[in-house]
The first five atom37 places (N, CA, C, CB, O) and aatype in JSON, in Angstrom:
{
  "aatype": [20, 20, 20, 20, 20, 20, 20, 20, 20, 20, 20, 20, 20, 20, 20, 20, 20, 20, 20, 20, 20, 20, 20, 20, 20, 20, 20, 20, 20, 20, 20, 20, 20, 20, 20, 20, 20, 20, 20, 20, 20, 20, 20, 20, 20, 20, 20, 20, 20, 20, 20, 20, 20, 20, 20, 20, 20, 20, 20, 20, 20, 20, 20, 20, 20, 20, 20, 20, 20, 20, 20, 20, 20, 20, 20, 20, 20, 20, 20, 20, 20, 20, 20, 20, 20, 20, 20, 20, 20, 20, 20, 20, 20, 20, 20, 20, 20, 20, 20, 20, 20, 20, 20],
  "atom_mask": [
    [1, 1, 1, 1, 1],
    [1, 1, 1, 1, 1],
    [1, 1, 1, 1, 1],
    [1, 1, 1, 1, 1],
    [1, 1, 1, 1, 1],
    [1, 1, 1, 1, 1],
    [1, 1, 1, 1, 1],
    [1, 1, 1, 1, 1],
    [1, 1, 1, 1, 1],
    [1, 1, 1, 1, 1],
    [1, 1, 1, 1, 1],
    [1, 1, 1, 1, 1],
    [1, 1, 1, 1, 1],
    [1, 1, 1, 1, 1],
    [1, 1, 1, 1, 1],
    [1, 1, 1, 1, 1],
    [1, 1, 1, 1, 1],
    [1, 1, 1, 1, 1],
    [1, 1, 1, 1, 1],
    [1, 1, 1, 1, 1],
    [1, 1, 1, 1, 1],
    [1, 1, 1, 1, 1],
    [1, 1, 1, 1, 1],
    [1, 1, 1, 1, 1],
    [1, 1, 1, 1, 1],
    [1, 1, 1, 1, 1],
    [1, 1, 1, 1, 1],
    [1, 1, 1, 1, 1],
    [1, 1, 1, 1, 1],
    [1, 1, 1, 1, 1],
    [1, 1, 1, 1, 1],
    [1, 1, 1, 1, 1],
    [1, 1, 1, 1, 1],
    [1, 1, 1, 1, 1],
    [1, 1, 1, 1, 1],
    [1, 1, 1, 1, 1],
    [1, 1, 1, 1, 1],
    [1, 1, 1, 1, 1],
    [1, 1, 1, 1, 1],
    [1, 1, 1, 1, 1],
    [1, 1, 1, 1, 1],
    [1, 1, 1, 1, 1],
    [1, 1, 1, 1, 1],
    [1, 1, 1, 1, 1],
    [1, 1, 1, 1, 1],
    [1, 1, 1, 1, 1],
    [1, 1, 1, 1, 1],
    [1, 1, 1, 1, 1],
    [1, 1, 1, 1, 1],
    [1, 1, 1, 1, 1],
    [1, 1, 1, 1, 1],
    [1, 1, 1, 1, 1],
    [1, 1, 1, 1, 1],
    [1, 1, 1, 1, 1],
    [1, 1, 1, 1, 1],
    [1, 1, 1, 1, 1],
    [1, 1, 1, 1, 1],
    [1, 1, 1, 1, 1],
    [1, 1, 1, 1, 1],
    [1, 1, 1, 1, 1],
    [1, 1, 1, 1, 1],
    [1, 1, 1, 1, 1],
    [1, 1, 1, 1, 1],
    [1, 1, 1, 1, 1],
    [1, 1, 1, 1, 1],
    [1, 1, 1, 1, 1],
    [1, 1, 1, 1, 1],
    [1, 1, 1, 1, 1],
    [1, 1, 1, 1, 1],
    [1, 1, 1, 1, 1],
    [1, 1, 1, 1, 1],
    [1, 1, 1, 1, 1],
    [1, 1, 1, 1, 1],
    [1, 1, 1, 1, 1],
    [1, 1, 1, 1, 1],
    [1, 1, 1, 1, 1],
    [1, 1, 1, 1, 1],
    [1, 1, 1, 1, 1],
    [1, 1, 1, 1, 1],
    [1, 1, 1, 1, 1],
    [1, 1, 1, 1, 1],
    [1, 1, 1, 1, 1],
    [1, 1, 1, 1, 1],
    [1, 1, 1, 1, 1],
    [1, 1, 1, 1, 1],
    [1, 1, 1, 1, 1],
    [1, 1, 1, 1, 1],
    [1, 1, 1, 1, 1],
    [1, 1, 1, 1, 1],
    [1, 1, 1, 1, 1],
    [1, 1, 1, 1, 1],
    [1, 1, 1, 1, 1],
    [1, 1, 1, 1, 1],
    [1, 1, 1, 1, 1],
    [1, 1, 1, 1, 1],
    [1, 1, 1, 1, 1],
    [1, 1, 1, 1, 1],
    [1, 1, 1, 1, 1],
    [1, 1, 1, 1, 1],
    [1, 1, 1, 1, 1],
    [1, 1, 1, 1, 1],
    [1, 1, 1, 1, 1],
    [1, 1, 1, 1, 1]
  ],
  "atom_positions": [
    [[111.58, 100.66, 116.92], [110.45, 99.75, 116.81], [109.31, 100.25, 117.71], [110.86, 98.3, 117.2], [109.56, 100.49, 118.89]],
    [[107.95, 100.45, 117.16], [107.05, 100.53, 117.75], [106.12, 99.58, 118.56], [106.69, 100.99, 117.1], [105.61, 98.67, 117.91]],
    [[105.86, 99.65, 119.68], [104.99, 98.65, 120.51], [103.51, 98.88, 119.51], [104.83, 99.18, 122.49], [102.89, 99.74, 118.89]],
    [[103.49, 97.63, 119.81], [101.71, 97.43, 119.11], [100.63, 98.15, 120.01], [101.09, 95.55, 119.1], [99.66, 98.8, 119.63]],
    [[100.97, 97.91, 121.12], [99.56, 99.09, 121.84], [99.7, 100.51, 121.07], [99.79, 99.56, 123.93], [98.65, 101.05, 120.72]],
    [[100.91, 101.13, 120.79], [100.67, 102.57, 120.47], [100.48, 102.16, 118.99], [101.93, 103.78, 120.87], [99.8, 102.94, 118.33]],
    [[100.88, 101.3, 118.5], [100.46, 101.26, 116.98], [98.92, 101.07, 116.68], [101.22, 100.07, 116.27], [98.32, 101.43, 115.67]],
    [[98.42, 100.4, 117.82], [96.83, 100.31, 117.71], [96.46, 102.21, 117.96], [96.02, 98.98, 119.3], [95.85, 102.86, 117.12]],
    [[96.79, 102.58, 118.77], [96.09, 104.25, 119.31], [96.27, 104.73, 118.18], [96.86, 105.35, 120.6], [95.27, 105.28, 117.71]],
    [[97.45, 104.73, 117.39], [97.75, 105.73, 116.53], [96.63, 105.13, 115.21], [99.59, 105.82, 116.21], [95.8, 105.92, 114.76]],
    [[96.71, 103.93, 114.77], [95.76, 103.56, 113.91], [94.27, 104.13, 114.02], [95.76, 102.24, 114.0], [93.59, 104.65, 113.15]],
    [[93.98, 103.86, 115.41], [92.9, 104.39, 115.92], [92.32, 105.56, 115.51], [93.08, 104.49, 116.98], [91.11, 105.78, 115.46]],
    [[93.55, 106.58, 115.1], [93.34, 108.39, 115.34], [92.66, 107.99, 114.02], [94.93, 109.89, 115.43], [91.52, 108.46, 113.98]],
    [[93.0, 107.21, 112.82], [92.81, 107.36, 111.61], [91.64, 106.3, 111.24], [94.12, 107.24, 110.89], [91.47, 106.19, 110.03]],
    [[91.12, 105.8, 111.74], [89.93, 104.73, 111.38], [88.3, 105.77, 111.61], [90.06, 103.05, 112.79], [87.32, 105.12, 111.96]],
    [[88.16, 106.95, 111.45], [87.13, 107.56, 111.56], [87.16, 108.65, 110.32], [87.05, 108.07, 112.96], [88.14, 109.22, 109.83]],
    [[85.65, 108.77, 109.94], [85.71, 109.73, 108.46], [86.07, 110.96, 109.49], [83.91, 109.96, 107.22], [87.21, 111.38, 109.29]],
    [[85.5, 111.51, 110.34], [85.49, 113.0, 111.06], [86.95, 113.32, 111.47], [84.46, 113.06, 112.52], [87.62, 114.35, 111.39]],
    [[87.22, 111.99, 111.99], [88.93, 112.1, 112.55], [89.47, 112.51, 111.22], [89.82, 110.42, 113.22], [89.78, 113.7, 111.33]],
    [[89.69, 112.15, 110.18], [90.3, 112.79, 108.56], [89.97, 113.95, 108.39], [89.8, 112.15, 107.19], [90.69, 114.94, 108.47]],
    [[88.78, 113.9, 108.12], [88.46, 115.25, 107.92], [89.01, 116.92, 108.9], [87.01, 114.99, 108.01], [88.95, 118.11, 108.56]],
    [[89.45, 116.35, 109.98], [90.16, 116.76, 110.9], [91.55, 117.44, 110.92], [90.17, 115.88, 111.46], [92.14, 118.49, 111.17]],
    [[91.68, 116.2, 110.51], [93.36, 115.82, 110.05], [93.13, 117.02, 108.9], [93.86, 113.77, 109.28], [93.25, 118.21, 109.19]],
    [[92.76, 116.5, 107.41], [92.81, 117.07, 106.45], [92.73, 119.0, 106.83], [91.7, 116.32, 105.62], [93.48, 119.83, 106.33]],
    [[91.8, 119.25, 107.66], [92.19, 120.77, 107.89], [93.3, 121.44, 108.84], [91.07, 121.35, 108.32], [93.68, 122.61, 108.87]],
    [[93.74, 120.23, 109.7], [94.98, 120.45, 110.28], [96.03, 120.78, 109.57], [95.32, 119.52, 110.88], [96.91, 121.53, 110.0]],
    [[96.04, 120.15, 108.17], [97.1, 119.82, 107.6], [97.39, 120.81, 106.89], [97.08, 118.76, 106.99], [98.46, 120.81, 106.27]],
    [[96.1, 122.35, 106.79], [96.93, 123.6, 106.58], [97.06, 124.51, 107.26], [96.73, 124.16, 105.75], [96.94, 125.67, 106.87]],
    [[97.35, 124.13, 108.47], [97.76, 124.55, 110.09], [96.95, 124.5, 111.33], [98.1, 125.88, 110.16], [95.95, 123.79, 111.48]],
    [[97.54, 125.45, 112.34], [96.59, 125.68, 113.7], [95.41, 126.05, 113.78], [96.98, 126.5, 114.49], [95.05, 127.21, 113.58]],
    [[94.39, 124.78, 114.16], [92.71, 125.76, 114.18], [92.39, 125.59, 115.42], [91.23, 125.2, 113.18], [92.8, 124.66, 116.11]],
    [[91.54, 126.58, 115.84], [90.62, 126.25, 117.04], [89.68, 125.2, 116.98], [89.86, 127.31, 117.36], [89.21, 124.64, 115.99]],
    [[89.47, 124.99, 118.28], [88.66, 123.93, 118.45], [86.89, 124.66, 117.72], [88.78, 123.47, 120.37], [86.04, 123.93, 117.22]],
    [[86.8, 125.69, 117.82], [85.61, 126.33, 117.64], [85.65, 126.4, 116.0], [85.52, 127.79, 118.5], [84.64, 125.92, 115.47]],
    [[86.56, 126.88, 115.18], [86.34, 126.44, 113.98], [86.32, 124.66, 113.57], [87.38, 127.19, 113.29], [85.59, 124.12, 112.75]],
    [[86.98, 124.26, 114.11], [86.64, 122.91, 113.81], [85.45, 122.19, 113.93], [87.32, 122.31, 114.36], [85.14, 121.2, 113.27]],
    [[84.62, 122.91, 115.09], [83.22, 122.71, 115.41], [82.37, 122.97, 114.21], [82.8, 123.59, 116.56], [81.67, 122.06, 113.76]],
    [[82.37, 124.34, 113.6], [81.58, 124.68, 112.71], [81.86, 123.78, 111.39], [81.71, 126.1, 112.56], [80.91, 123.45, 110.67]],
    [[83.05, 123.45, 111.12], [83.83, 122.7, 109.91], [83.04, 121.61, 109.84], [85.45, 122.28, 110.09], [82.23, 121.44, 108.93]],
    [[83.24, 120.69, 110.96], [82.57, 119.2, 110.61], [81.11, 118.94, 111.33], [83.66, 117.91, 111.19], [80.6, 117.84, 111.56]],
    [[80.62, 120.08, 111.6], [79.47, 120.03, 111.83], [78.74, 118.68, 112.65], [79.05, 120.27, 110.64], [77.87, 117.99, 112.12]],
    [[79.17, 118.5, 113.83], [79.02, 117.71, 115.29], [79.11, 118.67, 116.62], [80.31, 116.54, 115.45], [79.46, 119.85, 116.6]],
    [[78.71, 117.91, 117.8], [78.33, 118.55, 118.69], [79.68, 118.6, 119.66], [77.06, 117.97, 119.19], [80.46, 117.68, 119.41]],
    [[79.98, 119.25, 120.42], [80.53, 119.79, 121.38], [81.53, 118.94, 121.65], [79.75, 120.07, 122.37], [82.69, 119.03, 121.23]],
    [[80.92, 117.81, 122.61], [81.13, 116.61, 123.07], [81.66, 115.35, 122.07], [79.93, 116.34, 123.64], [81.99, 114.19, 122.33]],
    [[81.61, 115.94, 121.11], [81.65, 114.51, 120.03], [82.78, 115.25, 119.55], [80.2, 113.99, 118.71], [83.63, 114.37, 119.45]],
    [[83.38, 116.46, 119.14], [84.63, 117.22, 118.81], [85.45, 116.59, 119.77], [84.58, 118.86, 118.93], [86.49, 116.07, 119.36]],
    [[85.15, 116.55, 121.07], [86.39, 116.35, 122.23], [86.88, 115.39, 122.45], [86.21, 116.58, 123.41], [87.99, 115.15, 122.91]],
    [[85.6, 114.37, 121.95], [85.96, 112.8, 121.83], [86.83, 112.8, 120.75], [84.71, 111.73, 121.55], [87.85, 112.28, 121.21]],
    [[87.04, 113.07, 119.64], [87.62, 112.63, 118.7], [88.88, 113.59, 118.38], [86.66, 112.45, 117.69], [89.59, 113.44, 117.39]],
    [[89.05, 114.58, 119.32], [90.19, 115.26, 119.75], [91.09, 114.66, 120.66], [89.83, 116.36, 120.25], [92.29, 114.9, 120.49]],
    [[90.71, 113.81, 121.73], [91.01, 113.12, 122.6], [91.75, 112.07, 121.86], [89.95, 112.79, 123.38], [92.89, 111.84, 122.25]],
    [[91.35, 111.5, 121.03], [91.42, 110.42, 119.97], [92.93, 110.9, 119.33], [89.95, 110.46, 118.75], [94.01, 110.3, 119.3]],
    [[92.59, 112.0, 118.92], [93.9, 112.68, 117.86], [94.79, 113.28, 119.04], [93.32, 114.2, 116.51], [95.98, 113.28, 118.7]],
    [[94.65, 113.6, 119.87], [95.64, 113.79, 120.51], [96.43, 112.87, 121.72], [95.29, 114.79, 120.84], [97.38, 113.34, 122.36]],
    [[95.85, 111.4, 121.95], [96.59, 110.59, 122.55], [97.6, 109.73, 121.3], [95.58, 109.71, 123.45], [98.64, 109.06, 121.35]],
    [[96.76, 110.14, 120.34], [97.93, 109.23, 119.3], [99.57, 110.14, 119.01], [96.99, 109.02, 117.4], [100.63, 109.73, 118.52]],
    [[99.25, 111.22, 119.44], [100.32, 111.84, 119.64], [100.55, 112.77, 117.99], [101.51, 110.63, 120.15], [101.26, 113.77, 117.83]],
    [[99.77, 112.1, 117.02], [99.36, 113.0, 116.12], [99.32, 114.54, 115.77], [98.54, 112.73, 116.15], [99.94, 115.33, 115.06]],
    [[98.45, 114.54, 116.49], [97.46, 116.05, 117.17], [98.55, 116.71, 118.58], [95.33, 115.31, 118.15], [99.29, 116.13, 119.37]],
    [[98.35, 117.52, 118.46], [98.79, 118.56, 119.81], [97.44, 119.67, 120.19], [100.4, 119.71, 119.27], [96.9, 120.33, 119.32]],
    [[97.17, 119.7, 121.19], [96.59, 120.74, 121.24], [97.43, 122.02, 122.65], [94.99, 120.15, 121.44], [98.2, 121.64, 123.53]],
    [[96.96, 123.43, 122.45], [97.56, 124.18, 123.45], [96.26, 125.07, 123.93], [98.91, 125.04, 122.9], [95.68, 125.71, 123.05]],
    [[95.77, 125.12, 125.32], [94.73, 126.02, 125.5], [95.62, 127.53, 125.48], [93.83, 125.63, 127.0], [96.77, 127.92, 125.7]],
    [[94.0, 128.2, 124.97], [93.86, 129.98, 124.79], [92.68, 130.15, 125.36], [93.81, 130.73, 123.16], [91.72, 129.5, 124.94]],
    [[92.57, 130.83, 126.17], [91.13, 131.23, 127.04], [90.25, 129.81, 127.37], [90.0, 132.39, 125.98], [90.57, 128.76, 127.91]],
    [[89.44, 130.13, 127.0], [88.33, 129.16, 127.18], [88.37, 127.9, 125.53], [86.62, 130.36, 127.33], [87.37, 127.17, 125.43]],
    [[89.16, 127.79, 124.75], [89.26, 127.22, 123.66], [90.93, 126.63, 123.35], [88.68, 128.26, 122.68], [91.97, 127.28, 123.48]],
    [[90.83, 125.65, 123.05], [91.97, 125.26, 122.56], [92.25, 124.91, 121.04], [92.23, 124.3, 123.28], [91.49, 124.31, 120.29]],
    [[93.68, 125.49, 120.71], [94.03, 125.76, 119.46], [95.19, 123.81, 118.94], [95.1, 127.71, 119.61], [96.11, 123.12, 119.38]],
    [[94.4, 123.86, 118.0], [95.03, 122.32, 117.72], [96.11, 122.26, 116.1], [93.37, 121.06, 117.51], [95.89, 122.92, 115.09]],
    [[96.99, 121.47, 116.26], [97.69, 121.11, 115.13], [98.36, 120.02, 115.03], [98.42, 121.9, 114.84], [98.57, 119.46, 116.11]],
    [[98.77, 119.52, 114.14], [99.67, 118.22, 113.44], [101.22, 118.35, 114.77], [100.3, 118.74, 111.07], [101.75, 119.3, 115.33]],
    [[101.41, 117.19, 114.78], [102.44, 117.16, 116.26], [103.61, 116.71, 114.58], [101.99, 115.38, 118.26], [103.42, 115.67, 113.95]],
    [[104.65, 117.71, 114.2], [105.85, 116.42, 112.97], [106.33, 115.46, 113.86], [107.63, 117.16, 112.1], [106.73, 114.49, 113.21]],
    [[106.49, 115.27, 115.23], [107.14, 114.32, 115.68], [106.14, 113.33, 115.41], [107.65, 114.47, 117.01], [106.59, 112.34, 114.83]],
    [[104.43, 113.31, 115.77], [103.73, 112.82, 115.78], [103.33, 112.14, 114.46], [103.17, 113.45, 116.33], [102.91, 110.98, 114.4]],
    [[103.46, 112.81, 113.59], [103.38, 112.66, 111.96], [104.58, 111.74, 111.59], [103.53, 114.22, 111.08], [104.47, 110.89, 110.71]],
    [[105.61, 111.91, 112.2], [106.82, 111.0, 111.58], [106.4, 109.75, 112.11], [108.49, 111.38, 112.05], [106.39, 108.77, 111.36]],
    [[105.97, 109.6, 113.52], [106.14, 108.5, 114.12], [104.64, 107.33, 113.66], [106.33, 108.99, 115.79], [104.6, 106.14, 113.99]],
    [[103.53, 108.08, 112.85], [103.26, 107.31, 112.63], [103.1, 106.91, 111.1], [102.55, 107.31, 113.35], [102.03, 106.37, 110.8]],
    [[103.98, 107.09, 110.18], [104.48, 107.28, 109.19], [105.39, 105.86, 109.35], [105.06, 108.72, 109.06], [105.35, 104.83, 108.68]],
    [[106.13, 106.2, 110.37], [107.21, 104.91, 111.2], [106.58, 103.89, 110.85], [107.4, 104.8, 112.99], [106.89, 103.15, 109.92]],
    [[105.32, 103.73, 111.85], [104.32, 102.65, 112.27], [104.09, 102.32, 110.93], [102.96, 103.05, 113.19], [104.43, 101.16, 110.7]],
    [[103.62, 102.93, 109.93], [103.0, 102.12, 108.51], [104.44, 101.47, 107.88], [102.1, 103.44, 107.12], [104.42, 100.52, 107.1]],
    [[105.1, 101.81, 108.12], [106.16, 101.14, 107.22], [106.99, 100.37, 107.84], [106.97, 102.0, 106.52], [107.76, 99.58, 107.28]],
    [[106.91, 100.5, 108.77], [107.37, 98.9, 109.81], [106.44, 97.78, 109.52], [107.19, 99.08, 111.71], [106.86, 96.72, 109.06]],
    [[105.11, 98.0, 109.81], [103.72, 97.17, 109.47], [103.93, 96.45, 108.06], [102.27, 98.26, 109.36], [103.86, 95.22, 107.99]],
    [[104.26, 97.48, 106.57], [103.98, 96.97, 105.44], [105.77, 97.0, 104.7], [102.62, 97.97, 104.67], [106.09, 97.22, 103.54]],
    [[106.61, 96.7, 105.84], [107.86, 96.43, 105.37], [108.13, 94.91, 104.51], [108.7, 96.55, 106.63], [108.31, 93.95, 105.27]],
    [[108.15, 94.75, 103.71], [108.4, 93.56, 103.46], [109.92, 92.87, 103.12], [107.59, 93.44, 102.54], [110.74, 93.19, 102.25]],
    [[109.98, 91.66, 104.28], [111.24, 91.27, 104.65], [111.38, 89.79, 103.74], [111.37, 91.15, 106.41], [110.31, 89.19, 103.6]],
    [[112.58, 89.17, 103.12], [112.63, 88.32, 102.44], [113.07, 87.34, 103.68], [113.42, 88.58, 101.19], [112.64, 86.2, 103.51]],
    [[113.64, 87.48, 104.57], [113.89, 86.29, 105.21], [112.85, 84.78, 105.13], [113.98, 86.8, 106.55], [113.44, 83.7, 105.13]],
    [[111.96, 84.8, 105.09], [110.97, 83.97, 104.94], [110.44, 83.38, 103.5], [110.04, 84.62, 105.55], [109.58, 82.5, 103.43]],
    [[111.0, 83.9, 102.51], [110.58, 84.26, 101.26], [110.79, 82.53, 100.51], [111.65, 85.73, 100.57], [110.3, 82.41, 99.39]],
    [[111.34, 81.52, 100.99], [111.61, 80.14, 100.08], [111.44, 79.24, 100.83], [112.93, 79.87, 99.42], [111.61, 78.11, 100.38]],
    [[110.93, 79.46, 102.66], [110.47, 78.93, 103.64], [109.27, 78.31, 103.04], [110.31, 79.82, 104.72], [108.69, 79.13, 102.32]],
    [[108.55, 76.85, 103.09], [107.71, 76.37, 102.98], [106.46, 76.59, 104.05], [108.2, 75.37, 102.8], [107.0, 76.71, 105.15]],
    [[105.29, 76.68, 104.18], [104.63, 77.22, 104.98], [103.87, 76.67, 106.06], [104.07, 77.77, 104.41], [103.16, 77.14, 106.94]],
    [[104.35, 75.19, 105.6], [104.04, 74.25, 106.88], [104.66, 73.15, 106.43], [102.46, 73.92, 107.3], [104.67, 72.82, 105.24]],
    [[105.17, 72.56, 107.28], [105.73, 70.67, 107.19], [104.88, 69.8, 106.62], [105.93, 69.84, 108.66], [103.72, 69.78, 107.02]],
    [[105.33, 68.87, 105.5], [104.72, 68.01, 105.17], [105.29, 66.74, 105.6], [104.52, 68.17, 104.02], [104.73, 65.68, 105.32]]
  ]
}
């Protein structure tokens, strides 16, 4: 079971078009931070923010190389929030013939 604070972070990584678009080139492997710069076309500072973003959700990994760091899809990170959506949109019958308030 996932705590709701990390289920909020991880939601988080994914509530931005740039954060996807991100994702989406992650998703055919390791890029630098410097191609990713040129890719989604934002500034410096606004990459790191939304790297920061993808990588506290545990999503993202990144590993520095010189002066640049090389980023990719974390599978632990990918499973776990894969987890999170289907815990969220599990649907349980226990409740299912329960009336929904006392009359």
């Amino acid at each position: 079971m996932i705590d709701e604070k990390k289920m909020a972070v991880i939601f988080k990584a994914f509530c931005d078009e740039n954060r996807i678009r991100i994702l989406k080139m992650l998703a055919t492997g390791e890029k630098c931070g410097c191609k990713l710069l040129e890719e989604i076309n934002v500034t410096q500072p606004t990459l790191s923010h939304h790297m920061k973003i993808l990588c506290d959700s545990g999503v993202v990994t990144g590993r520095k190389e010189g002066k640049w760091t090389h980023y990719s899809i974390s599978p632990q990170g990918a499973r776990m929030a894969v987890q999170c959506l289907q815990e969220l949109t599990c649907i349980s019958g226990s409740n299912e013939n329960m009336p929904c308030c006392e009359k």
